[in-house]
N, CA, C and O atoms as CSV, one atom per row, in Angstrom:
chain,resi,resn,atom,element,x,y,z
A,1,UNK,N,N,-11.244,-0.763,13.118
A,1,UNK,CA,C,-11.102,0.456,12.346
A,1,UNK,C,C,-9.736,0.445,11.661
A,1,UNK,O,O,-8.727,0.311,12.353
A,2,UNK,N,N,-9.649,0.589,10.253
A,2,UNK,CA,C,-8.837,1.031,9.965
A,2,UNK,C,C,-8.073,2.544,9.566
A,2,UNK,O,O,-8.657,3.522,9.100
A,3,UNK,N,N,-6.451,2.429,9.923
A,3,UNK,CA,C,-5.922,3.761,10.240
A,3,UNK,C,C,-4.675,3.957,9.498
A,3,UNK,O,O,-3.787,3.357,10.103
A,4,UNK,N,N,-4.277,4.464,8.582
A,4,UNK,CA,C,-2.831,5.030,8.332
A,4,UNK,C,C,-2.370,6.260,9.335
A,4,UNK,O,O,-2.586,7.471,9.285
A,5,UNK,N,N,-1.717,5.514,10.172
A,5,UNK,CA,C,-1.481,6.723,11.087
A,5,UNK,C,C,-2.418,6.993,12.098
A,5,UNK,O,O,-2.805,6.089,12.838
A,6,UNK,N,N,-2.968,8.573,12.239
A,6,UNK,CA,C,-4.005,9.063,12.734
A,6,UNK,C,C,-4.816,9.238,12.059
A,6,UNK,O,O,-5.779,9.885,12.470
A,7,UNK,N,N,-4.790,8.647,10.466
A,7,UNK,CA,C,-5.484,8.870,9.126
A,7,UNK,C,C,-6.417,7.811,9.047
A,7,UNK,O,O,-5.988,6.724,8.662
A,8,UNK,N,N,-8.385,7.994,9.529
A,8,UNK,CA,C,-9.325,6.955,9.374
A,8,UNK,C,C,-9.053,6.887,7.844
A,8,UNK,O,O,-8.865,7.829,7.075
A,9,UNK,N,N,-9.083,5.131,7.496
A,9,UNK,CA,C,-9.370,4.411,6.662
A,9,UNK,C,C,-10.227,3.952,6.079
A,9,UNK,O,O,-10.908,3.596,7.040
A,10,UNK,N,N,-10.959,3.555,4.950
A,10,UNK,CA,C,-12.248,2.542,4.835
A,10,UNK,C,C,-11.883,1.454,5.570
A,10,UNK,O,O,-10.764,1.090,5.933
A,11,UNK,N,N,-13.066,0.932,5.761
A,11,UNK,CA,C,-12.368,-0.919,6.443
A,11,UNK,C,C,-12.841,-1.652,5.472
A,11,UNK,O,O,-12.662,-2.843,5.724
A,12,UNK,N,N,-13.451,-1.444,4.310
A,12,UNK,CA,C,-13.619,-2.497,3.376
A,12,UNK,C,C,-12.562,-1.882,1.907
A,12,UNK,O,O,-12.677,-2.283,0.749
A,13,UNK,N,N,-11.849,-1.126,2.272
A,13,UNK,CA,C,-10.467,-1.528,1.460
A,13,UNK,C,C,-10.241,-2.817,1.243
A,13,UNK,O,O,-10.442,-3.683,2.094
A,14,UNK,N,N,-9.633,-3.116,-0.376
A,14,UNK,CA,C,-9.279,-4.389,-0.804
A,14,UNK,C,C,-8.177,-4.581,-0.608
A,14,UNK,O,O,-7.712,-4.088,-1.636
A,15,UNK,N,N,-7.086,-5.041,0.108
A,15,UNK,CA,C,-5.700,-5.492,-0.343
A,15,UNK,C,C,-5.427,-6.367,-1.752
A,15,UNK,O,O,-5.471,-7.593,-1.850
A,16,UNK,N,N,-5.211,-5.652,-2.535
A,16,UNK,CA,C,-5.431,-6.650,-3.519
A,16,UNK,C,C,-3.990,-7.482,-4.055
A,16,UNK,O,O,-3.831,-7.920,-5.194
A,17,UNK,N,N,-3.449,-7.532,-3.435
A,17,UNK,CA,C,-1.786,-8.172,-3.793
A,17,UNK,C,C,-1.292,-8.959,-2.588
A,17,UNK,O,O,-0.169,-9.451,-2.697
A,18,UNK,N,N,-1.938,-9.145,-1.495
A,18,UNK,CA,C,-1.879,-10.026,0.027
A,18,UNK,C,C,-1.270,-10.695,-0.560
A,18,UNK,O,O,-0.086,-10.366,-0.493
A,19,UNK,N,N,-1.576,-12.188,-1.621
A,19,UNK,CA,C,-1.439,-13.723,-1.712
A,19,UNK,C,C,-0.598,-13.104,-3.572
A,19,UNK,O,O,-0.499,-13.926,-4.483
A,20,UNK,N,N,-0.339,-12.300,-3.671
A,20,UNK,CA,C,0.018,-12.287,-5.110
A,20,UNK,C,C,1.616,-11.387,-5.536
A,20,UNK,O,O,1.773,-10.328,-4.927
A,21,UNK,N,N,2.199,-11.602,-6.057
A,21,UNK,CA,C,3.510,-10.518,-6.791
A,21,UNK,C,C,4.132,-10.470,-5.285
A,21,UNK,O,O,4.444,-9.321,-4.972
A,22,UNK,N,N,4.360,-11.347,-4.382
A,22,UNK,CA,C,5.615,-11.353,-3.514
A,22,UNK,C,C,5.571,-12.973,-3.044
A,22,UNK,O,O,4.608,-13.734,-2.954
A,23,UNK,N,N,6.513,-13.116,-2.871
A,23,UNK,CA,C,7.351,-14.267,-1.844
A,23,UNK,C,C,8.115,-13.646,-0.868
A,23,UNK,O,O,8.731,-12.581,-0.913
A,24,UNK,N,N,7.970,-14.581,0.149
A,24,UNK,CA,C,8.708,-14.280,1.421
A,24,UNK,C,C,9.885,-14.744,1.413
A,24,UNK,O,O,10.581,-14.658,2.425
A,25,UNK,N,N,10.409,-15.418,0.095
A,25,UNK,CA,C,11.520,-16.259,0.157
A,25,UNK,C,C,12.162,-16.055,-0.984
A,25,UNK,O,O,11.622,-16.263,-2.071
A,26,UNK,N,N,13.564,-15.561,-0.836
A,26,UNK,CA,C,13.984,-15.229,-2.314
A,26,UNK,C,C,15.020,-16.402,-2.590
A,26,UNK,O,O,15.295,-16.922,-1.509
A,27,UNK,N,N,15.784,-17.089,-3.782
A,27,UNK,CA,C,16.157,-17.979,-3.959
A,27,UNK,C,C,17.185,-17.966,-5.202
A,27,UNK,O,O,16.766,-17.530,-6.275
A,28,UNK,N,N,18.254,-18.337,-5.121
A,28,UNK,CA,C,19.597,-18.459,-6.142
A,28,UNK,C,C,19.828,-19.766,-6.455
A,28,UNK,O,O,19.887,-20.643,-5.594
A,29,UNK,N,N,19.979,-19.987,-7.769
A,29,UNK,CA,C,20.640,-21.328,-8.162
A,29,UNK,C,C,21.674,-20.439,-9.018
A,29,UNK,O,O,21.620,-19.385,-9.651
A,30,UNK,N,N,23.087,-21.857,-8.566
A,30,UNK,CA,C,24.149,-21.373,-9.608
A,30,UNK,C,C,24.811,-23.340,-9.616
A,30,UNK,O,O,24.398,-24.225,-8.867
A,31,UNK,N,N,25.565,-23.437,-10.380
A,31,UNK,CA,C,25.696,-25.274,-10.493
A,31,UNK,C,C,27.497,-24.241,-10.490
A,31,UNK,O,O,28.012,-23.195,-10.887
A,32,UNK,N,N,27.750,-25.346,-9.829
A,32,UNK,CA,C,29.279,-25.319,-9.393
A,32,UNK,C,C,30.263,-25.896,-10.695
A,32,UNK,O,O,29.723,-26.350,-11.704
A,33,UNK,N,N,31.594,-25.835,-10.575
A,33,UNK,CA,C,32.407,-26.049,-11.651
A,33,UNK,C,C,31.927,-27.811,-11.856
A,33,UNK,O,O,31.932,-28.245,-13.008
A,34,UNK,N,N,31.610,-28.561,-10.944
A,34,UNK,CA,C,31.485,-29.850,-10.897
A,34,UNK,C,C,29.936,-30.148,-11.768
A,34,UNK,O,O,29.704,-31.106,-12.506
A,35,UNK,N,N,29.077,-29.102,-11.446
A,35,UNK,CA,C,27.802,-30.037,-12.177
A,35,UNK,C,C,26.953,-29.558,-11.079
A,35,UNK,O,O,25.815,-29.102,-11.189
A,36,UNK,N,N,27.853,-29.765,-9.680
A,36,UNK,CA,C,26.211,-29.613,-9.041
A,36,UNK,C,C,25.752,-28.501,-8.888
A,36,UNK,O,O,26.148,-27.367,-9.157
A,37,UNK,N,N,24.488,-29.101,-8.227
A,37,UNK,CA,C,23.406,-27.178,-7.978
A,37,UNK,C,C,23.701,-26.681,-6.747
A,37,UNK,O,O,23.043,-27.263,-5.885
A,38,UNK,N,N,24.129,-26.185,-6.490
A,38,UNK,CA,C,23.790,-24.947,-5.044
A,38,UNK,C,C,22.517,-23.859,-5.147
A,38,UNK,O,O,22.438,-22.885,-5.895
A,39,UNK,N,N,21.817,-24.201,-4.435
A,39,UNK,CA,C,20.706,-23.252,-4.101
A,39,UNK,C,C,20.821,-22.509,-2.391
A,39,UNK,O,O,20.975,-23.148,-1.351
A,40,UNK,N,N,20.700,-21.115,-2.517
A,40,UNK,CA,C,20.292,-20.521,-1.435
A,40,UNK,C,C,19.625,-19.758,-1.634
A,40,UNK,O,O,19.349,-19.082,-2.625
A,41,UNK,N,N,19.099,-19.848,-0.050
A,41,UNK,CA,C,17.388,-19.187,-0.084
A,41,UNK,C,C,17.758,-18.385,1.150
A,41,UNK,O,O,18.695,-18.666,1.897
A,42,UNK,N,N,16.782,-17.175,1.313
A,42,UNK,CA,C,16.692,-16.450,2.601
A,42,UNK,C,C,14.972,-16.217,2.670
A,42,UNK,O,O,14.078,-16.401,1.844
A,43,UNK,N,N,14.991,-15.703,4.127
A,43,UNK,CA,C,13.547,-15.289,3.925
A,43,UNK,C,C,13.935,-13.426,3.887
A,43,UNK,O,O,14.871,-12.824,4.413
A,44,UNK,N,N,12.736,-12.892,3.007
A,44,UNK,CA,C,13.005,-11.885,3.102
A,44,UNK,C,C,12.285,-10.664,4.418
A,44,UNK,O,O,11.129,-10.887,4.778
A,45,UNK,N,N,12.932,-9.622,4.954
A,45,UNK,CA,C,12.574,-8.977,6.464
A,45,UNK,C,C,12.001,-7.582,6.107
A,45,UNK,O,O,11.766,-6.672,6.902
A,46,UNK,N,N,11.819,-7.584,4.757
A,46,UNK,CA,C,10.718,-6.471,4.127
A,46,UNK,C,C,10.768,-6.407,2.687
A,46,UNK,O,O,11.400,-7.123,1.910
A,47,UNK,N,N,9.630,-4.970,2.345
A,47,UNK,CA,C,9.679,-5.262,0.945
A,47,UNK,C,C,8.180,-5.259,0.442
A,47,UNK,O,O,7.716,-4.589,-0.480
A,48,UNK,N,N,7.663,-5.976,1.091
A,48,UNK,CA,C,5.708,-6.481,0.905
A,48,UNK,C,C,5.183,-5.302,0.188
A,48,UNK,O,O,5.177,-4.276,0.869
A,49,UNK,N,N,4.821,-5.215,-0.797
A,49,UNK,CA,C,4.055,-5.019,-1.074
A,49,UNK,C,C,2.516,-4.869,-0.270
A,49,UNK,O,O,1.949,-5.910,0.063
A,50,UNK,N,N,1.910,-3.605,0.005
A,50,UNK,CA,C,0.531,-3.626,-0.203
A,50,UNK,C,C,-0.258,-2.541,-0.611
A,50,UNK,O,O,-0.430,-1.499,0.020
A,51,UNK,N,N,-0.846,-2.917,-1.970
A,51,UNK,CA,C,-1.761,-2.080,-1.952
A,51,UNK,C,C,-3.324,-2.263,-2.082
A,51,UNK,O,O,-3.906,-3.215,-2.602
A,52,UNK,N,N,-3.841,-1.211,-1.530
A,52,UNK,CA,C,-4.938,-0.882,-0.587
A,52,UNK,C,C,-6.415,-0.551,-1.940
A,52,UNK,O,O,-6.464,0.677,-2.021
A,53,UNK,N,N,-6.899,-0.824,-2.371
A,53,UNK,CA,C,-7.924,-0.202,-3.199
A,53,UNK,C,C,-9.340,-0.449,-3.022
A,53,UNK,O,O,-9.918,-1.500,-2.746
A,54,UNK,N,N,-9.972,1.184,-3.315
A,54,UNK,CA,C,-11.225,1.156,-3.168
A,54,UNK,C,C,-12.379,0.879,-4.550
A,54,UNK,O,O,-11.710,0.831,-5.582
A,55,UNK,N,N,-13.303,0.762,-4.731
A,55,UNK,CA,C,-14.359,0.477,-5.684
A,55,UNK,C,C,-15.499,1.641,-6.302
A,55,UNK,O,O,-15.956,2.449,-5.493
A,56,UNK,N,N,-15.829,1.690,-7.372
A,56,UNK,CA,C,-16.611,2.383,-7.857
A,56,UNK,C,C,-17.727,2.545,-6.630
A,56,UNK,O,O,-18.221,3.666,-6.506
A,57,UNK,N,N,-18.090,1.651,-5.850
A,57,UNK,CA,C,-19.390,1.603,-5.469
A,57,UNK,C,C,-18.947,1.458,-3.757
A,57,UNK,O,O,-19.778,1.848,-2.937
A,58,UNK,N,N,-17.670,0.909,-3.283
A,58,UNK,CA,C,-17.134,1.046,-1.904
A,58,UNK,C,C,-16.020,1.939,-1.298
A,58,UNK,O,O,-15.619,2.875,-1.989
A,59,UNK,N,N,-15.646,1.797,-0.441
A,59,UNK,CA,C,-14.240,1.961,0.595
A,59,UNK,C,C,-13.829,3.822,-0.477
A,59,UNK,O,O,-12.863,4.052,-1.206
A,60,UNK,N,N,-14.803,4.596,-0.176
A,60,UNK,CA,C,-14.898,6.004,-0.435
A,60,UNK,C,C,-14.329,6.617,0.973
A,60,UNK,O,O,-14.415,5.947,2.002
A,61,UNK,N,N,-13.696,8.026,0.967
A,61,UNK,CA,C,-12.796,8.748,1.441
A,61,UNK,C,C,-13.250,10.165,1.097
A,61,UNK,O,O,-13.132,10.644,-0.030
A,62,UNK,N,N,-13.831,10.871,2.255
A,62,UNK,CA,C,-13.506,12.375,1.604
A,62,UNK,C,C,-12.315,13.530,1.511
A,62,UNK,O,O,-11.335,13.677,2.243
A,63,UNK,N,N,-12.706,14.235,0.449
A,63,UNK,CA,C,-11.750,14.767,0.317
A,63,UNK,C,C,-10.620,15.516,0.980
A,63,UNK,O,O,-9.591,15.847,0.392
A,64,UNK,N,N,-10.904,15.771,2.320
A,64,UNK,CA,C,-9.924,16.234,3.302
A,64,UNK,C,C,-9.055,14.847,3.788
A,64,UNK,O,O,-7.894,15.016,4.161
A,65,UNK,N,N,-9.556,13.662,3.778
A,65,UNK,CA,C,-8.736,12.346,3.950
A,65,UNK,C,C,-7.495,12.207,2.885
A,65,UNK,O,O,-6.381,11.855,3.272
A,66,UNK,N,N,-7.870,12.611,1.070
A,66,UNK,CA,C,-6.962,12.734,0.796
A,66,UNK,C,C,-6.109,13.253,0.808
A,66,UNK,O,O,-5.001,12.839,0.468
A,67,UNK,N,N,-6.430,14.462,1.264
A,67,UNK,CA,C,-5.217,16.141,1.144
A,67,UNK,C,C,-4.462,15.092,2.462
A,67,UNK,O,O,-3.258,15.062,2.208
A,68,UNK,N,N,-4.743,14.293,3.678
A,68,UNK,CA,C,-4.139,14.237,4.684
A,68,UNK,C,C,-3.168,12.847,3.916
A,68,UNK,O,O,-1.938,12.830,3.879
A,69,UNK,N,N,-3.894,11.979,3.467
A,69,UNK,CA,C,-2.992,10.789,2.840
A,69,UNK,C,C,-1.919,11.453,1.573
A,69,UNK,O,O,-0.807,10.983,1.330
A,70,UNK,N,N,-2.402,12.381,1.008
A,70,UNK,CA,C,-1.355,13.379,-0.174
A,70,UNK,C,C,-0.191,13.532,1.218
A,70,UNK,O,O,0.786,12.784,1.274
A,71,UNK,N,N,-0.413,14.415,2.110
A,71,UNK,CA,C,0.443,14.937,2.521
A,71,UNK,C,C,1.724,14.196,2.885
A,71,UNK,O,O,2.882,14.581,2.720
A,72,UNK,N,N,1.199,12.833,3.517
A,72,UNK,CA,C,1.785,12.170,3.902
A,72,UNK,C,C,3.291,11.619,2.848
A,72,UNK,O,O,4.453,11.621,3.255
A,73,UNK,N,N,2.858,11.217,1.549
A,73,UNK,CA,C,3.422,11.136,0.613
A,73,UNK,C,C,4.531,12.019,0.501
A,73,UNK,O,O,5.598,11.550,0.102
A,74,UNK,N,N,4.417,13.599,0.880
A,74,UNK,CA,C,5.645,14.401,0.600
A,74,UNK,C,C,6.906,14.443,1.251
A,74,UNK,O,O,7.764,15.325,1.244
A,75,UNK,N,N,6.866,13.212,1.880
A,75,UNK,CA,C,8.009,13.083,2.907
A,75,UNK,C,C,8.577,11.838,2.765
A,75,UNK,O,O,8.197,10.949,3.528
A,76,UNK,N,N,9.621,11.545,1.728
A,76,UNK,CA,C,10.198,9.828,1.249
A,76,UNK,C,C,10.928,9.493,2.313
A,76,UNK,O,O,11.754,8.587,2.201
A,77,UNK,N,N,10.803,9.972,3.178
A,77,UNK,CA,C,11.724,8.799,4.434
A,77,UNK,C,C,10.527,8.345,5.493
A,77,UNK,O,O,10.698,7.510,6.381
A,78,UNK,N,N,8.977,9.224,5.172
A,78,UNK,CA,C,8.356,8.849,6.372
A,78,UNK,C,C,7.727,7.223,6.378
A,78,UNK,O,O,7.367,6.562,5.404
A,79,UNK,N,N,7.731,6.890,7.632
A,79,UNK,CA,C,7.580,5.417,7.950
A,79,UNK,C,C,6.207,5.767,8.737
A,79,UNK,O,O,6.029,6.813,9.362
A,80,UNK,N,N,5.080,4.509,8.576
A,80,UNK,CA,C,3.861,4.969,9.007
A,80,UNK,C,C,3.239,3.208,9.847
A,80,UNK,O,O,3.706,2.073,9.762
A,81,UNK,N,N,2.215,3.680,10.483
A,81,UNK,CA,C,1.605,2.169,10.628
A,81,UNK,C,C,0.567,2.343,10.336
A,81,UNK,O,O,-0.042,3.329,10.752
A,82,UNK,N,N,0.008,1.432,9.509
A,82,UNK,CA,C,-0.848,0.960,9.410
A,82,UNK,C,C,-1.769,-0.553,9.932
A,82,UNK,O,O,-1.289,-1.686,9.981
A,83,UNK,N,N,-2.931,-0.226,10.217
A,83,UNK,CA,C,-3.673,-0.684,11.119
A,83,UNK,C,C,-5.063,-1.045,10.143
A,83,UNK,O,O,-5.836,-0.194,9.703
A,84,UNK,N,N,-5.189,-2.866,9.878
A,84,UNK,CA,C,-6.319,-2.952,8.760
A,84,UNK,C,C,-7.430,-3.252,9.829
A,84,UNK,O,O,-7.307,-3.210,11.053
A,85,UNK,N,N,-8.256,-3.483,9.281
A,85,UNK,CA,C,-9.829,-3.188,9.985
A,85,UNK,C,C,-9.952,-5.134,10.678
A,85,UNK,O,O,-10.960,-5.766,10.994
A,86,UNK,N,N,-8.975,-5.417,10.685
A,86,UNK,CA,C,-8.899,-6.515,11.381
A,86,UNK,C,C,-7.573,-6.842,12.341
A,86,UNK,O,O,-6.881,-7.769,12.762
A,87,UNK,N,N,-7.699,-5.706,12.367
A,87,UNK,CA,C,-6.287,-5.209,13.292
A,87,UNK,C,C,-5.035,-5.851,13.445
A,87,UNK,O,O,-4.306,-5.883,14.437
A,88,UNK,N,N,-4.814,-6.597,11.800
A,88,UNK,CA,C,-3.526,-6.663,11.890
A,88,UNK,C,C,-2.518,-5.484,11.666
A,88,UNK,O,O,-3.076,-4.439,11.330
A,89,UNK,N,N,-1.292,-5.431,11.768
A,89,UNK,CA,C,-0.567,-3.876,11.735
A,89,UNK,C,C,0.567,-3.961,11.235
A,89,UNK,O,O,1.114,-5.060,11.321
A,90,UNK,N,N,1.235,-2.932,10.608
A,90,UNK,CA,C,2.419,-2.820,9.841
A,90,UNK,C,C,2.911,-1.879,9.818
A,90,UNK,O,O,2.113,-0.951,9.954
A,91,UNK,N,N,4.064,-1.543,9.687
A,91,UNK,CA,C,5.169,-0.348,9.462
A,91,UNK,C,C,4.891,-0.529,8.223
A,91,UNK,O,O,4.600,-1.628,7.750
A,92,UNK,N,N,4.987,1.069,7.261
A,92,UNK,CA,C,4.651,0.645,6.523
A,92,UNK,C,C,5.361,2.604,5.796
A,92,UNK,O,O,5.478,3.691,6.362
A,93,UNK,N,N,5.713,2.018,4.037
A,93,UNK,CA,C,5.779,3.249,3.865
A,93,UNK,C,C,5.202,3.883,2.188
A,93,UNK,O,O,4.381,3.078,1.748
A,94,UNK,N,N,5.342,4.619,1.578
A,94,UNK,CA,C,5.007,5.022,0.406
A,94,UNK,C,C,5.819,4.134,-0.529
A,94,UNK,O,O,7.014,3.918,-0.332
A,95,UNK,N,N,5.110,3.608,-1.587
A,95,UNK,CA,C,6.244,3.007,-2.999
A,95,UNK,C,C,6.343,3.674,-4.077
A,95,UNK,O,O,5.729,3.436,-5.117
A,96,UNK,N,N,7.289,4.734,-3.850
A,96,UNK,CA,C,7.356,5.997,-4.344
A,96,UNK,C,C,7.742,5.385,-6.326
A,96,UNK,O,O,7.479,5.887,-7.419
A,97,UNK,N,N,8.505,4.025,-5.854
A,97,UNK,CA,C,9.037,3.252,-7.226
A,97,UNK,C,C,8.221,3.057,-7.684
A,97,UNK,O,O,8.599,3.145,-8.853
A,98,UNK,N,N,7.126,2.797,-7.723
A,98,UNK,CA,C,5.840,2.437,-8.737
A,98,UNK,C,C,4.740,3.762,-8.761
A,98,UNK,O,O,3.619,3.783,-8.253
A,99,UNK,N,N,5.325,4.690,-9.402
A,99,UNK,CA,C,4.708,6.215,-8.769
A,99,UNK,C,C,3.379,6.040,-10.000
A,99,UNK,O,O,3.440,5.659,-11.169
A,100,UNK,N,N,1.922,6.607,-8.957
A,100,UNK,CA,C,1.985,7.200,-7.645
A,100,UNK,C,C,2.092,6.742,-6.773
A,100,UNK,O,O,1.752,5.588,-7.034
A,101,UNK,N,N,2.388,6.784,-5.624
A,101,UNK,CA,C,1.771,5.812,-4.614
A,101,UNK,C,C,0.283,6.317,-3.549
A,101,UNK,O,O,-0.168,5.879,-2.491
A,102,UNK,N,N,-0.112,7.413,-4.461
A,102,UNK,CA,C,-1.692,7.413,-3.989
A,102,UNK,C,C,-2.430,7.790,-5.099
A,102,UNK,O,O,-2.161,8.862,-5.640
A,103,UNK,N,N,-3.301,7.099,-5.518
A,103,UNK,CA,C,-4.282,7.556,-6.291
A,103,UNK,C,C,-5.303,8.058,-5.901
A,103,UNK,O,O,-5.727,7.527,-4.874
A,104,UNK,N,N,-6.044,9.078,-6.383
A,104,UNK,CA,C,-7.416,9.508,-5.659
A,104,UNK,C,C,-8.252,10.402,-7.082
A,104,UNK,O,O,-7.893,11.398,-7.712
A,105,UNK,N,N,-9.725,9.345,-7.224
A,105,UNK,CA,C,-10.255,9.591,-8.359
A,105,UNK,C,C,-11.479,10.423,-7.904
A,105,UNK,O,O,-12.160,9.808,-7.084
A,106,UNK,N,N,-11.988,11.783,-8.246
A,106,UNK,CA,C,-13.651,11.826,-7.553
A,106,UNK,C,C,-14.414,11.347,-7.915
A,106,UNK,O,O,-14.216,11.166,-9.116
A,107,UNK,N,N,-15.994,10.657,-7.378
A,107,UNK,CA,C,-16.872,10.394,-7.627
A,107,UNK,C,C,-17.640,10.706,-8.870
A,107,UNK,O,O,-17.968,10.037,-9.850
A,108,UNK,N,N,-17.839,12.108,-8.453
A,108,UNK,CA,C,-18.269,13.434,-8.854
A,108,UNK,C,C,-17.784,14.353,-9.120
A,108,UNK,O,O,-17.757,15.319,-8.356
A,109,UNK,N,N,-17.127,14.341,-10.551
A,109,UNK,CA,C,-15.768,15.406,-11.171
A,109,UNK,C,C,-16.948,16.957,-11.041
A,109,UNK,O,O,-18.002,17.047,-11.670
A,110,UNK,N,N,-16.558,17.724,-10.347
A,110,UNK,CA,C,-16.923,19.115,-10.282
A,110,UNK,C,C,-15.692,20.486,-10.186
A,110,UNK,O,O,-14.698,19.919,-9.734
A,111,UNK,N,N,-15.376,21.789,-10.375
A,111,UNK,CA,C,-14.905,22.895,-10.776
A,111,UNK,C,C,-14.716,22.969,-9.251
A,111,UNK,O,O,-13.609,22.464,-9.061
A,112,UNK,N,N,-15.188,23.309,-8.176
A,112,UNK,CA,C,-14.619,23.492,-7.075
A,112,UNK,C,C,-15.143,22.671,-6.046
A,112,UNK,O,O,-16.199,22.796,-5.425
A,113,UNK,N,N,-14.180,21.740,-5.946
A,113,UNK,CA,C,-14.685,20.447,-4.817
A,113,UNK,C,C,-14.682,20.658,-3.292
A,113,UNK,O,O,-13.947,21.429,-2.675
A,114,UNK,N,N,-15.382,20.055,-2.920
A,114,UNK,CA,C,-15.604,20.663,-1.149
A,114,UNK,C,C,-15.099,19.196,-0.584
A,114,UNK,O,O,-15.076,18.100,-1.144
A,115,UNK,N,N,-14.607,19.698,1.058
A,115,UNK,CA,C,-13.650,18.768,1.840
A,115,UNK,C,C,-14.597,17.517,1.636
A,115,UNK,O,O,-14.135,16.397,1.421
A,116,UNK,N,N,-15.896,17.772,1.714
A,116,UNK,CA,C,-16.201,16.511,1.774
A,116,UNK,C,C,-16.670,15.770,0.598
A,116,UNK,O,O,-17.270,14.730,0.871
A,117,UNK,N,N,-16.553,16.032,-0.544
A,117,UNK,CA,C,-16.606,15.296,-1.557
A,117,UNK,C,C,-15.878,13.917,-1.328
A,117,UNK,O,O,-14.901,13.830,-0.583
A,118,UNK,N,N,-16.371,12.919,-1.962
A,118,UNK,CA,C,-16.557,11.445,-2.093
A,118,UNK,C,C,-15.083,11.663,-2.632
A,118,UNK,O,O,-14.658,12.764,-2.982
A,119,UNK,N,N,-14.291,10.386,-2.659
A,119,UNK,CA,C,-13.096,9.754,-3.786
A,119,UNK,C,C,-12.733,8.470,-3.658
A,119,UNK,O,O,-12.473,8.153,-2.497
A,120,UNK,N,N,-12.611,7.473,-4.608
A,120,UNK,CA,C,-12.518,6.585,-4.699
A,120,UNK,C,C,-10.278,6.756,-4.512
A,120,UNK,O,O,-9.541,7.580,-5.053
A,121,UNK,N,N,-10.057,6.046,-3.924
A,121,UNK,CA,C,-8.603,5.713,-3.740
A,121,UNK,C,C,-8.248,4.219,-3.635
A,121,UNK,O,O,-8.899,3.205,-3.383
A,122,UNK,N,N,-6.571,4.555,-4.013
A,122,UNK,CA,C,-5.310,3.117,-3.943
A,122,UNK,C,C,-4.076,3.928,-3.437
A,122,UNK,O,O,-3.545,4.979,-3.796
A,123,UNK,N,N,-3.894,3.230,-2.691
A,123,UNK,CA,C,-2.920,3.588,-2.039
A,123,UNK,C,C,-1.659,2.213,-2.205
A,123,UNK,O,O,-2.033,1.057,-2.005
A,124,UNK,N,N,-0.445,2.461,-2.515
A,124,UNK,CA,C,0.863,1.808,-2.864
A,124,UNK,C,C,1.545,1.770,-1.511
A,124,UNK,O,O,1.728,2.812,-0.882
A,125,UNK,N,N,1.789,1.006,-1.216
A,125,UNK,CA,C,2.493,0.682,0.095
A,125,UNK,C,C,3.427,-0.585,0.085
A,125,UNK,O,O,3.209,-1.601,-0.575
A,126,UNK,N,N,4.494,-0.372,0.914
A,126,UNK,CA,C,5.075,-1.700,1.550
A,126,UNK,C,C,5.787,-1.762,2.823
A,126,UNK,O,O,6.305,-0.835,3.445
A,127,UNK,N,N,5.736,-2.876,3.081
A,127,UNK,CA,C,6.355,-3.168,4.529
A,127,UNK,C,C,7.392,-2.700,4.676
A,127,UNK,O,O,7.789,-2.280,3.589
A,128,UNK,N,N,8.435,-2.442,5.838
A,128,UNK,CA,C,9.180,-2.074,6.310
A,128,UNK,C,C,9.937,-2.478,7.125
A,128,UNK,O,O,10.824,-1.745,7.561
């Protein structure tokens, strides 16, 4: 099962940036007064990127899931774990820098939506 928090998840959420737009290894070249190269590298101890997205047709959320994943958002220092449906786990927090860091689209655009209306969501996250 997946969980933000105490917050059920879809478990067929996509991570769609796992293998893409990060390295674990950041890296400097500068060539010295002589010619040569100096390179240093570190690994980096956060930062990751992940975000989480659902599909026209999957990994749906009703609408009281978002008001609880919104909420979460209103607090830029909160630190969360997350727990993917293969139970790997992460500290993990909002990427408030690439705003939003939750999207939530309805299914079914209607005038007064009920808790349980459908929504397709992405959620912006990174490690910690």
């Amino acid at each position: 099962m997946a969980t933000l928090d105490e917050i059920i998840l879809p478990d067929d959420l996509l991570w769609e940036d796992e293998f893409s737009g990060w390295s674990a290894v950041v890296e400097t070249h500068r060539y010295t007064a002589d010619g040569n190269l100096e390179i240093e590298a570190s690994a980096l101890q956060a930062g990751r990127p992940i975000t989480l997205t659902g599909g026209e047709q999957v990994a749906w959320v009703d609408r009281s899931t978002v008001l609880a994943l919104y909420a979460t958002t209103l607090d830029p220092e909160r630190q969360m774990v997350l727990t993917l449906a293969d139970a790997r786990q992460f500290t993990v927090r909002w990427r408030h820098l690439q705003p939003p860091p939750l999207e939530a689209h309805p299914i079914i655009g209607v005038d007064i939506p009920l808790l349980s209306d459908p929504y397709q969501i992405t959620l912006k996250l990174m490690e910690v």
